[in-house]
C-alpha positions in Angstrom: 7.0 -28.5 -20.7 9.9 -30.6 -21.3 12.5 -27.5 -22.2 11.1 -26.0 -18.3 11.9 -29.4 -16.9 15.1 -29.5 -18.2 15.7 -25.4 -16.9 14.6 -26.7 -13.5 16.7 -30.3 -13.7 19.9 -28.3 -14.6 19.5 -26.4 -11.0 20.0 -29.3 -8.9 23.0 -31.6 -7.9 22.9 -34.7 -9.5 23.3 -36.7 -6.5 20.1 -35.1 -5.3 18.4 -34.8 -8.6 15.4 -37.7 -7.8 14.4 -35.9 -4.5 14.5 -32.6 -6.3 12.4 -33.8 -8.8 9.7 -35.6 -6.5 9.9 -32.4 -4.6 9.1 -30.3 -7.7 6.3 -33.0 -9.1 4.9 -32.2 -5.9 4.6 -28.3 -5.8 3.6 -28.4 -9.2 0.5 -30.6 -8.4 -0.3 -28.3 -5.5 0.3 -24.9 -7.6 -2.2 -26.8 -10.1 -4.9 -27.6 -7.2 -4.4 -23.8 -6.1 -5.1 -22.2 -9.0 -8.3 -24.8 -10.0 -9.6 -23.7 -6.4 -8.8 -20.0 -6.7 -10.7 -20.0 -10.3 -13.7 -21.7 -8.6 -14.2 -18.7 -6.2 -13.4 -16.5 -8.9 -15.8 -17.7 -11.8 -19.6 -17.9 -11.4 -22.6 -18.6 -13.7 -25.4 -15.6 -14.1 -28.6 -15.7 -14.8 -29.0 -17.5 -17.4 -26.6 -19.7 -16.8 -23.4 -18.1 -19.0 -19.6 -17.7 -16.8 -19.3 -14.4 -15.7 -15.3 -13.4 -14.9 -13.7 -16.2 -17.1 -11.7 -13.8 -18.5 -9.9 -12.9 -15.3 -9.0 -16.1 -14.5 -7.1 -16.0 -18.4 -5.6 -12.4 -16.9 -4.2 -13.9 -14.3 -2.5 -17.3 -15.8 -1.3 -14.4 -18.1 0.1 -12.3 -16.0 1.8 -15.2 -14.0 3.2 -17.0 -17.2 4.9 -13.5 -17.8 6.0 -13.7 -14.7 7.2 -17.2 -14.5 9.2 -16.5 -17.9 11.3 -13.2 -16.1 12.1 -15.3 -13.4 13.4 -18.2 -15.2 16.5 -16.2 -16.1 17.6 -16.5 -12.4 18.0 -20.2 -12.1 21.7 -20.8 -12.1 23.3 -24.0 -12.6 24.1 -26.3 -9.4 27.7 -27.1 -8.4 28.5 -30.3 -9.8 30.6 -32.3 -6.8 
């Protein structure tokens, strides 16, 4: 976590760096309360009471960490005024 926080730090202007960080505490938590929801509707309990489609779930933070690590070639470095 902390070398992705410091990718994300070194994209914003220091002199805006706090309100870019509250902003990004702030997505995080809702990308977090997302994907806990979206899971919900995806996993259910069967018959006997086992989780059916668990593994989906783990296909798609897979498939979105892959993601996530091609994109974060693309953050460039803020102008430092």
């Amino acid at each position: 976590m902390v070398p992705a926080m410091a990718i994300v730090d070194h994209g914003s202007a220091s002199r805006m760096r706090g309100s870019f960080m509250s902003v990004t505490s702030s997505v995080q938590q809702m990308a977090a309360a997302f994907a806990s929801y979206f899971a919900g509707l995806i996993v259910t309990r069967g018959p006997q009471g086992q989780l059916l489609h668990y593994g989906y779930v783990g296909g798609i933070a897979i498939a979105f960490s892959i993601v996530a690590a091609l994109l974060v070639g693309r953050v460039k470095p803020a102008e430092h005024a």
